[in-house]
C-alpha positions, 0 to 999 in steps of 0.5 A: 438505420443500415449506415447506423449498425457500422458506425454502433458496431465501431464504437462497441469495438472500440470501448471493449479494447482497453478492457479486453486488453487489461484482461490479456495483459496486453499493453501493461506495464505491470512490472514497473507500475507494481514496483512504484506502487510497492515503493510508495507504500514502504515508510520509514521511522523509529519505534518509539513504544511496543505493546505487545498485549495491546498489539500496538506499536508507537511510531515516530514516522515520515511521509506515509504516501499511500495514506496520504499522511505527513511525518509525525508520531502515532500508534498503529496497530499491527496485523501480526502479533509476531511482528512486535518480537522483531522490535524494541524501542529505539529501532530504525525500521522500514514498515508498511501501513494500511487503513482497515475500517479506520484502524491504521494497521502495520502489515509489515515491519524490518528493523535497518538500524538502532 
């Protein structure tokens, strides 16, 4: 039982340092990995409809990776109404998309070009 207690005391040790080291910010490469993620969220396409009443936008889109969803032409919801006084149809833009209790939701949206 003595040569045991050691042993179980390593281990513990062990297991604790990755957590231990996540909650110091030690041996994070936050910045780099934060930036990818943010990249990988961002999708591009042009509006195709604006419904402002309804808060919803018809956008013909490409690869959307962070809902692993392939190029084609859906209607979103937005998060913001304002968003939708940024926009016409016909506008090249660059948005964020989330799922939110299964509604597809645009977080953000930037008009780069008609």
């Amino acid at each position: 039982m003595k040569k045991l207690a050691p042993l179980a005391l390593a281990c513990a040790t062990l297991l604790a340092a990755p957590a231990w080291s996540q909650h110091t910010g030690m041996n994070q490469p936050a910045a780099p990995a934060a930036a990818a993620a943010a990249g990988d969220n961002i999708a591009e396409g042009v509006v195709r409809t604006v419904d402002k009443t309804a808060r919803k936008i018809t956008i013909k889109h490409g690869e959307i990776k962070n809902l692993d969803m392939m190029p084609m032409t859906m209607v979103f919801h937005v998060a913001q109404p304002a968003l939708l006084d940024k926009v016409k149809a016909g506008d090249r833009i660059r948005f964020t998309a989330e799922e939110i209790k299964g509604t597809l939701v645009v977080q953000t949206l930037e008009v780069v070009g008609k």
